[in-house]
C-alpha positions as CSV (number, residue, x, y, z in Angstrom):
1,X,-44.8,-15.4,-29.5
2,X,-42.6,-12.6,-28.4
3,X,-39.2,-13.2,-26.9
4,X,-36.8,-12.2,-24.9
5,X,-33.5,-13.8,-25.2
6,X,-31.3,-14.7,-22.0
7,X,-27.6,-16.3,-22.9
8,X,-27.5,-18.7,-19.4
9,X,-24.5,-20.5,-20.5
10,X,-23.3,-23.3,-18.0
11,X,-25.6,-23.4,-14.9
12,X,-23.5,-22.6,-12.8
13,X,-21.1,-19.9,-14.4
14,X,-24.6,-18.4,-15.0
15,X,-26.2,-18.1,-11.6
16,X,-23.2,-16.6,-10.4
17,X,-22.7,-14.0,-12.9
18,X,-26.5,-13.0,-12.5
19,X,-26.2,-13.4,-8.4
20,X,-23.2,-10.6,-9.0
21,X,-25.7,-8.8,-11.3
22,X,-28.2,-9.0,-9.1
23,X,-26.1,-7.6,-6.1
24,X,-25.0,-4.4,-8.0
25,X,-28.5,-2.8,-7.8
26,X,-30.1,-4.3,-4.5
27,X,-30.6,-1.4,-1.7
28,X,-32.8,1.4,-1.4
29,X,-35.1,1.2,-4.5
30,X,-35.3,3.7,-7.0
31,X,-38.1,6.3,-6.3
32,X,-38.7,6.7,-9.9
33,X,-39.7,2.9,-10.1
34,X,-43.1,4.3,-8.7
35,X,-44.4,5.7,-11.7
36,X,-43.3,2.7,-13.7
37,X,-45.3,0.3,-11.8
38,X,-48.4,2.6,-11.6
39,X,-47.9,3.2,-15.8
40,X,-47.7,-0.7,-15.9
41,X,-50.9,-0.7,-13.6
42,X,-52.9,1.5,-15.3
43,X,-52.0,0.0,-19.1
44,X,-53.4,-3.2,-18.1
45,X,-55.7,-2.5,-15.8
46,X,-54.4,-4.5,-13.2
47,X,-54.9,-3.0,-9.4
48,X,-51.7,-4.5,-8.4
49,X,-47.4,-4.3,-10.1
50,X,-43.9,-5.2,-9.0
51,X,-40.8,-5.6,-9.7
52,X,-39.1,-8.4,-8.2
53,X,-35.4,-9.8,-7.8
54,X,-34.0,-13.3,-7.1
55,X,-30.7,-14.7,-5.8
56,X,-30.4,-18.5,-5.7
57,X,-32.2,-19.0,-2.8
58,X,-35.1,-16.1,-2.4
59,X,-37.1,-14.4,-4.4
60,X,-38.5,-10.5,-3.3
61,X,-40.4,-7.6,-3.9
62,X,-37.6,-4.8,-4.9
63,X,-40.3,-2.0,-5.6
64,X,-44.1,-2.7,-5.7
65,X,-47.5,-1.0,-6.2
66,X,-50.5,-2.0,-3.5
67,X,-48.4,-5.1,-2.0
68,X,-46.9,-5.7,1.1
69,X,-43.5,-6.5,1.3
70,X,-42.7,-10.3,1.0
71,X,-40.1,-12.7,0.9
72,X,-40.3,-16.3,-0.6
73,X,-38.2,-19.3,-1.7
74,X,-37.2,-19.2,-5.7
75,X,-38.5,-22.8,-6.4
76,X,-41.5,-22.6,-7.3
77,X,-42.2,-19.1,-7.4
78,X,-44.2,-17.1,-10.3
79,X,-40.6,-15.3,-10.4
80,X,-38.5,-18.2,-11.0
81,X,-40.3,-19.1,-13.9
82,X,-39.7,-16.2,-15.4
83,X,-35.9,-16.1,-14.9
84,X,-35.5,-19.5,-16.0
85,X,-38.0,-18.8,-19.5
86,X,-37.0,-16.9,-22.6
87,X,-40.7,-15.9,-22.8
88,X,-42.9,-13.6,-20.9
89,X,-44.9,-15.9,-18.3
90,X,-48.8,-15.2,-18.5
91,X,-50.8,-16.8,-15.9
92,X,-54.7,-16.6,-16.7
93,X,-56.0,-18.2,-13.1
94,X,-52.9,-19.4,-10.7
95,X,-56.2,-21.5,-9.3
96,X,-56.3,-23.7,-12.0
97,X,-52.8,-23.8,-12.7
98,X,-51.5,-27.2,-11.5
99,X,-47.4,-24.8,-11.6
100,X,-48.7,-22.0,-8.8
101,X,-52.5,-23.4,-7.0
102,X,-50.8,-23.9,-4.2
103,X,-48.1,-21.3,-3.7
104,X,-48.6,-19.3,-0.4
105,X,-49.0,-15.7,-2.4
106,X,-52.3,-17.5,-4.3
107,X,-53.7,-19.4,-1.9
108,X,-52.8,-16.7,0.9
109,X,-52.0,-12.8,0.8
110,X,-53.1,-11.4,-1.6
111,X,-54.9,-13.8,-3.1
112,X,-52.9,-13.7,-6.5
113,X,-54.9,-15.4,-9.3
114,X,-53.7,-13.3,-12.5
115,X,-50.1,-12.8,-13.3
116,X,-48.3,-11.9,-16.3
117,X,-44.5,-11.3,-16.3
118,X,-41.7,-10.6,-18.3
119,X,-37.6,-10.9,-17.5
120,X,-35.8,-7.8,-15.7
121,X,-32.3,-8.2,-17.7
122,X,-29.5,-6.5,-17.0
123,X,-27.2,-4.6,-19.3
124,X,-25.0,-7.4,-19.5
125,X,-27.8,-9.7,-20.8
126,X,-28.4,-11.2,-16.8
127,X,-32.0,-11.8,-15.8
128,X,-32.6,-10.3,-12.7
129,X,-35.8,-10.9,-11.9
130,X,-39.5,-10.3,-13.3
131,X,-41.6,-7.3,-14.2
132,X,-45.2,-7.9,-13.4
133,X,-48.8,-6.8,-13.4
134,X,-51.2,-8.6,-11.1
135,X,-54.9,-9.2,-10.3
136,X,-57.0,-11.1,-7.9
137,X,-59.5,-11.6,-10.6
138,X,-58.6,-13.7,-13.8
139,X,-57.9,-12.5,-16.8
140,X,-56.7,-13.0,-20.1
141,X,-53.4,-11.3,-21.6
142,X,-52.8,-11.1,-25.4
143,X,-49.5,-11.2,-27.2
144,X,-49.4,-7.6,-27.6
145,X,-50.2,-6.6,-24.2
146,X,-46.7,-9.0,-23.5
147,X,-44.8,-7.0,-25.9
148,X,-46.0,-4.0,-24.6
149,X,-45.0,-4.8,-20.3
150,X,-41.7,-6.2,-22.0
151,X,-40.8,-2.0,-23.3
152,X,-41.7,-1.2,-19.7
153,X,-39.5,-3.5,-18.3
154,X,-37.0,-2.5,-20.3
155,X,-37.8,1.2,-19.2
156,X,-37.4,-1.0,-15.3
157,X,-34.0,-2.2,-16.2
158,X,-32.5,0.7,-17.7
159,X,-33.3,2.8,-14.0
160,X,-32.1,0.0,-12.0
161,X,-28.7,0.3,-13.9
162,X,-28.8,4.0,-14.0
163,X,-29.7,4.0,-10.2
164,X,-27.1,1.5,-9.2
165,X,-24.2,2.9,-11.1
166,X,-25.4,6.3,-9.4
167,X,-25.3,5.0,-5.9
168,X,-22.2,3.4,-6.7
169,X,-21.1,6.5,-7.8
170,X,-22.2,8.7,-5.0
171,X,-20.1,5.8,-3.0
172,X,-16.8,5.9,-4.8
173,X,-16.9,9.5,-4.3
174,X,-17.5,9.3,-0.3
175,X,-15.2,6.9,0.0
176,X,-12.5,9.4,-1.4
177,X,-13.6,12.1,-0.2
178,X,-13.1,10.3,3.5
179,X,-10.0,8.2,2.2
180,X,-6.7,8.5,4.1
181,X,-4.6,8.4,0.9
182,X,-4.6,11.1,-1.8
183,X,-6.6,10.5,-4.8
184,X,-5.8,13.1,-8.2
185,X,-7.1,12.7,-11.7
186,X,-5.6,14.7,-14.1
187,X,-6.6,14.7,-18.0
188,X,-4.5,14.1,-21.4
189,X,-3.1,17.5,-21.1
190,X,-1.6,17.3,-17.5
191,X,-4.5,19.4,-16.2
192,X,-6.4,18.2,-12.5
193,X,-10.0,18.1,-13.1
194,X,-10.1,16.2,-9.3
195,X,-8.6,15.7,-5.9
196,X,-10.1,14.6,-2.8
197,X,-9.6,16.5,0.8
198,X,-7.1,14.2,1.9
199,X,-4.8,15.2,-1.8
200,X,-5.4,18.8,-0.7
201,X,-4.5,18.6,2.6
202,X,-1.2,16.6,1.5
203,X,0.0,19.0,-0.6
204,X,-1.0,22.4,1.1
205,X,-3.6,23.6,-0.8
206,X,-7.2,25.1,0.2
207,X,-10.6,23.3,-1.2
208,X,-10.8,23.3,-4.8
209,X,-7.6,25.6,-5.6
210,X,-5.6,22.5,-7.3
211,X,-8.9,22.4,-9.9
212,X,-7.4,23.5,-13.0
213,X,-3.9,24.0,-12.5
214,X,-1.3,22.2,-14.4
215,X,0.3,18.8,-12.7
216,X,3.3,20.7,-12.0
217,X,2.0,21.9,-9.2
218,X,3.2,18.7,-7.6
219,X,6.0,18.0,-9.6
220,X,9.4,19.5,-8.1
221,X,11.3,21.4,-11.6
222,X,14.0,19.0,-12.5
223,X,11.1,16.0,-13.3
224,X,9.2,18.2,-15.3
225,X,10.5,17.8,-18.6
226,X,10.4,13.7,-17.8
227,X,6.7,13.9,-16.3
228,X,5.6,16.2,-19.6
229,X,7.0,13.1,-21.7
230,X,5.7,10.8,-20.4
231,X,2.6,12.4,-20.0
232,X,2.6,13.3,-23.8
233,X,3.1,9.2,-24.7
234,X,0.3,8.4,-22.5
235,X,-2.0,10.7,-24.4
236,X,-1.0,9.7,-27.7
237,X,-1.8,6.0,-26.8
238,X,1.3,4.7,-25.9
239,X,2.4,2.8,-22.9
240,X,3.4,3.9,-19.5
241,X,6.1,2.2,-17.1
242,X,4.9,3.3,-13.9
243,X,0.8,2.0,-14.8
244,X,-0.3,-0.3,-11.9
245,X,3.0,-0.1,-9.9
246,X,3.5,1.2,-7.4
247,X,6.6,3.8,-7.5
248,X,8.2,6.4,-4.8
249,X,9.0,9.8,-6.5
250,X,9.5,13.0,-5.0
251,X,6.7,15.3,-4.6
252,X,6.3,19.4,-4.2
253,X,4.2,20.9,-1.9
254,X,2.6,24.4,-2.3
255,X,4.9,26.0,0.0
256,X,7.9,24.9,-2.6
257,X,9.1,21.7,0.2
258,X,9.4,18.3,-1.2
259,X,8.7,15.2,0.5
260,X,8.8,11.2,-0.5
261,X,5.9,9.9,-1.5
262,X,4.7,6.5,-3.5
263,X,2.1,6.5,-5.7
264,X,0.1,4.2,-8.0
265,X,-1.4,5.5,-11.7
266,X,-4.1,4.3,-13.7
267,X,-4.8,5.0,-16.8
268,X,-8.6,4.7,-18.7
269,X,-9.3,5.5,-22.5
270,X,-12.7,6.8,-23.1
271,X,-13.6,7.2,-26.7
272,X,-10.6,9.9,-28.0
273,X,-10.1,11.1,-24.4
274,X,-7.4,9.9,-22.1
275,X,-7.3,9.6,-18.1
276,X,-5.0,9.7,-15.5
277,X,-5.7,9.0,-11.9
278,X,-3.2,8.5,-9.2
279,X,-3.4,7.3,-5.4
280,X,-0.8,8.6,-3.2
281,X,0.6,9.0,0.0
282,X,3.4,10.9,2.2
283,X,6.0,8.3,2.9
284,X,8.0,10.8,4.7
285,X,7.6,8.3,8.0
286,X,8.7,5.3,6.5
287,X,12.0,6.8,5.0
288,X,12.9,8.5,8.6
289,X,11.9,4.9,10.2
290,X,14.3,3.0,7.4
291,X,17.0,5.6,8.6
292,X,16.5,4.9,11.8
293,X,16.7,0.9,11.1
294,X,20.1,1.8,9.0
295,X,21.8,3.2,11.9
296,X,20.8,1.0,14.4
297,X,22.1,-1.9,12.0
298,X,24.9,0.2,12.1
299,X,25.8,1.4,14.8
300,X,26.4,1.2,18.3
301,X,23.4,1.8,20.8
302,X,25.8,3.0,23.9
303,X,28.1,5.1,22.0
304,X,26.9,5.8,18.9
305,X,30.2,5.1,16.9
306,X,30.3,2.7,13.7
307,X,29.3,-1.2,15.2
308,X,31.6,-3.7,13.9
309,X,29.7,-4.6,11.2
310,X,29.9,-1.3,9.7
311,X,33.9,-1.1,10.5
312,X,34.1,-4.9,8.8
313,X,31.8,-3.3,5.5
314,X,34.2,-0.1,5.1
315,X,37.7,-2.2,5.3
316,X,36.2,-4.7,3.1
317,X,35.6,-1.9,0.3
318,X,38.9,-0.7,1.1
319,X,41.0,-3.6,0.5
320,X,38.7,-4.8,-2.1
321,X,39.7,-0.9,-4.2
322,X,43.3,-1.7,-3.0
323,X,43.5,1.2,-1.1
324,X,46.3,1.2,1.3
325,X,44.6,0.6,5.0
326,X,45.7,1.0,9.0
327,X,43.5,-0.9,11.4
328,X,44.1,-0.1,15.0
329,X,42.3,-2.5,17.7
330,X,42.1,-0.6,21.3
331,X,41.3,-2.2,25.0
332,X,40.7,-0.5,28.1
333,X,43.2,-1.7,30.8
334,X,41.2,-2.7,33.8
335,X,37.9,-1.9,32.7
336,X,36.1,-5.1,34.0
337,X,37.1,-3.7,37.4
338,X,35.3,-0.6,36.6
339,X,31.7,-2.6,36.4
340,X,32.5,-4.9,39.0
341,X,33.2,-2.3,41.7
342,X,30.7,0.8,40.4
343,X,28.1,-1.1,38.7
344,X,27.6,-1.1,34.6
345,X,25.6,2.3,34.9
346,X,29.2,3.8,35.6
347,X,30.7,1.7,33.0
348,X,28.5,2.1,30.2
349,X,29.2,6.2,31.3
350,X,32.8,5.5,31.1
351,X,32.8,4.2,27.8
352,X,30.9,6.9,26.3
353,X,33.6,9.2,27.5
354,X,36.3,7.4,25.7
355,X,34.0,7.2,22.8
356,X,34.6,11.4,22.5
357,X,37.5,11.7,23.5
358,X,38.6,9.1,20.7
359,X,36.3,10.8,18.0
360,X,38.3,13.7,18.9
361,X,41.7,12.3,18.5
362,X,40.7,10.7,15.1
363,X,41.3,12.1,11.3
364,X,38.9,13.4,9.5
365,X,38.7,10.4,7.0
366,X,39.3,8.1,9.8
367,X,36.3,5.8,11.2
368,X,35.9,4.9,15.3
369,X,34.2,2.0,15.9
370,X,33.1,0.0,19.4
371,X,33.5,-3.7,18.5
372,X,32.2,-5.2,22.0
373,X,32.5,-5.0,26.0
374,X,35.4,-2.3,25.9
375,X,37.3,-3.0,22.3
376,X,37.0,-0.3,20.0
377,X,38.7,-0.1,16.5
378,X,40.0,2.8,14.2
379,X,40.3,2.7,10.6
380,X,42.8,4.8,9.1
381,X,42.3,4.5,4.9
382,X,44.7,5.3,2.1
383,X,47.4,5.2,4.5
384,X,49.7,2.2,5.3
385,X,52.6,4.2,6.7
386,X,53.9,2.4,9.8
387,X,55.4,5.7,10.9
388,X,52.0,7.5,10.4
389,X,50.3,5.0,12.8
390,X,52.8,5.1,15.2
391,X,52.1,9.1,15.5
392,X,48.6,8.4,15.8
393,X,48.8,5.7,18.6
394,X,50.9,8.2,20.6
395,X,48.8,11.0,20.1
396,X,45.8,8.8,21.5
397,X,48.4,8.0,24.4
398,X,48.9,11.1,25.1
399,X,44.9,12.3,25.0
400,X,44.0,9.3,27.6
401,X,47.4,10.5,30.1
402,X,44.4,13.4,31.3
403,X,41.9,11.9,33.5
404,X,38.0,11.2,32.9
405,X,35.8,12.8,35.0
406,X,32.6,10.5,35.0
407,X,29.6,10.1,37.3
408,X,31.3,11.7,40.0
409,X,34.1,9.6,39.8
410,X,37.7,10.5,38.3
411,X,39.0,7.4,35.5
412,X,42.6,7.2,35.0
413,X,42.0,5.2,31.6
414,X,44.9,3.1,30.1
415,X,44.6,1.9,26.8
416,X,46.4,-0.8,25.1
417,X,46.5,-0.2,20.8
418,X,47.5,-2.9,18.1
419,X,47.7,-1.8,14.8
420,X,48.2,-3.6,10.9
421,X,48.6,-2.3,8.1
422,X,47.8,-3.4,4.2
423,X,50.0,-1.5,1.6
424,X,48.2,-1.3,-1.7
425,X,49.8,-3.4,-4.9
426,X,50.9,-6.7,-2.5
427,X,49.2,-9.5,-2.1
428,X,45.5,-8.5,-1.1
429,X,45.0,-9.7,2.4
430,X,41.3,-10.6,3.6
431,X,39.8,-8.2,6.0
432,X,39.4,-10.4,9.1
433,X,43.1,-11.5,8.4
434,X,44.1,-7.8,8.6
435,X,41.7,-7.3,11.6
436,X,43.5,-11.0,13.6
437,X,46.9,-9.5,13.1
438,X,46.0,-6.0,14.7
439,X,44.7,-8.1,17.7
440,X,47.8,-10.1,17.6
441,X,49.3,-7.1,18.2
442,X,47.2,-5.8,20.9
443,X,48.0,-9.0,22.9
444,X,51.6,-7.5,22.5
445,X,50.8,-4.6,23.8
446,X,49.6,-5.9,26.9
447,X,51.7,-8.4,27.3
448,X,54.6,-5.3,27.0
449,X,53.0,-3.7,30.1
450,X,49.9,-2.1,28.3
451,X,50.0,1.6,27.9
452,X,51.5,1.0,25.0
453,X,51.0,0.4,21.0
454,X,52.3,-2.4,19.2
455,X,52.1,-2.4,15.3
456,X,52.0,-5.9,13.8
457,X,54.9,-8.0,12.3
458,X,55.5,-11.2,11.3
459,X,57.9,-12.4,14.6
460,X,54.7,-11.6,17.2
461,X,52.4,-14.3,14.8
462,X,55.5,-16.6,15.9
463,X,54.7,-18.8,19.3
């Protein structure tokens, strides 16, 4: 008796790897399945053929000659028996067959009392159904006529697969075609043999031009050499570092611009012949936004001067590289008057006014800093001269003696400046240490009359 061997392993591992088998070629049917079911039809002289699938549940007419379309449960169908046999299933009269006399498709529409089937297998070695001939009129079916639908249904199988990976195919590439990201294959010698519209459009170039060129079309010069290596490895069978990760390089447009972007590679062997195949996109957005983030986190919103978080970073790196360091704390005398009288529009202008004119007063290497309410902060590196930050609190003295003219309204702004100071080679002294003694000396300042500096020393930590 011919045979046709199914591996079902465990039940259930089986009915799910079939069900996925199964799924992969349901949709439109093949067109070409016509003249296989009409060959079937006409070897065995049978009026009616078909070629039905199963899931777990149903069983259904995928493509069929002189039936109507029909649904039915699995148990118990001519189908299911032939999934669930190794053998082709010949059924001489379904009337006095105790398995199918009274299934709906024999005792109903259309009348079925000859059947003879044979498993649809996949590829994989899934049955995915049943190839049949059928008749209204008994019959009988020898052991050659089995072997013989069993090639056809092989021919069956074979287009379902072909079909399937073709629609899949046809899908794949729509799907890239219409993809937001870039997608680029390239081949073992660096050459693209694809991109999609979104790949051209990303890097400048008109439909089809990037077909053919080199992959340092993308590649800004100083990588090359790297990407050629590395490219060179891959096609010799080596491995890559940047497979299956996903890794943000620098990119070259057509125009000679280069932008951010992050990409993932693949990599598939086929025979001798390697591939390359990249998806990508223009992160551009995401490293302005991340600036963004980095100078809000450090920085402040009013004024847009260091925050003291950034001021607390840069002395710490200082003192930590024992690098001799002035801090400076400064106050506005009689601000909170300023907000309570004109309102906080006025005093939030106010403050960005002393914000420039103390930018302007500071050193190059210096940093200006707005700590809070109306305290700002100067940091004066690789200086720890007493005399030096003397000079520089009177020549901030001196800038705030001219008037502010803000919101209509004329500011005579007093300041009140403490400063410390940490010489390099002593003892290293912690930053917020350094940063309490210059607002110990600040509270000298104003309690000295304000308008004035005060650098720190150890009699004013002294109650």
């Amino acid at each position: 008796m011919l045979s046709s061997h199914v591996d079902l392993g465990s039940a259930g591992d089986a009915e799910e790897q079939r069900s996925v088998a199964v799924r992969r070629i349901m949709g439109e049917p093949d067109p070409g399945l016509d003249r296989i079911l009409r060959l079937a039809a006409a070897t065995f002289g049978t009026p009616m053929a078909a070629i039905v699938l199963a899931n777990a549940e149903s069983v259904w007419l995928h493509a069929a000659l002189n039936l109507d379309a029909v649904t039915v449960p699995r148990i118990g169908s001519f189908c299911d028996a032939v999934v669930r046999s190794d053998a082709p299933l010949v059924v001489g009269d379904a009337w006095r067959d105790h398995r199918f006399a009274g299934h709906p498709l024999v005792t109903g529409a259309p009348g079925i009392r000859f059947l003879a089937g044979v498993p649809l297998v996949s590829a994989d070695g899934h049955p995915l159904g049943a190839f049949c001939v059928i008749d209204r009129e008994p019959r009988a079916f020898s052991e050659e006529q089995a072997a013989q639908l069993a090639e056809l249904s092989g021919v069956a199988s074979d287009r379902l697969a072909m079909h399937g990976a073709a629609r899949a195919g046809a899908l794949a590439a729509g799907f890239t075609r219409a993809a937001e990201y870039a997608f680029m294959a390239i081949d073992h010698d660096g050459i693209v043999v694809f991109v999609n519209p979104a790949c051209e459009m990303l890097y400048g170039y008109a439909s089809g031009e990037m077909l053919g060129r080199s992959m340092d079309c993308i590649i800004p010069e100083p990588f090359r050499e790297a990407h050629k290596a590395g490219l060179a490895r891959i096609a010799a069978g080596g491995p890559s570092k940047l497979a299956n990760r996903s890794i943000e390089v620098t990119a070259l447009r057509r125009d000679g611009t280069t932008f951010p972007i992050e990409f993932s590679l693949s990599i598939w062997r086929d025979g001798a012949r390697t591939g390359i195949g990249a998806v990508m996109r223009d992160i551009s957005a995401w490293r302005e936004r991340d600036a963004r983030l980095v100078q809000l986190a450090h920085h402040d919103a009013l004024t847009g001067l260091a925050n003291r978080v950034l001021f607390n970073e840069r002395l710490a790196t200082a003192l930590a590289s024992d690098i001799p360091t002035t801090v400076m704390l400064l106050d506005l005398d009689g601000f909170k008057e300023v907000n309570d009288s004109l309102g906080h529009g006025t005093g939030d202008a106010l403050l960005q006014a002393v914000a420039i004119r103390l930018c302007a007063c500071a050193e190059a290497d210096g940093m200006v800093a707005r700590l809070g309410g109306d305290e700002f902060a100067v940091l004066l590196p690789r200086t720890a001269d007493p005399l030096r930050a003397g000079a520089f609190a009177a020549s901030v003295l001196e800038a705030f003696r001219e008037p502010l003219q803000v919101s209509g309204h004329t500011f005579h702004v007093g300041l009140s400046i403490g400063g410390a100071l940490a010489a390099a080679g002593t003892d290293r002294v912690a930053p917020d240490e350094l940063v309490a003694d210059a607002d110990l000396a600040l509270y000298q300042s104003k309690r000295d009359g304000r308008r004035c500096f005060r650098l720190f020393t150890p009699s004013i930590a002294v109650p």
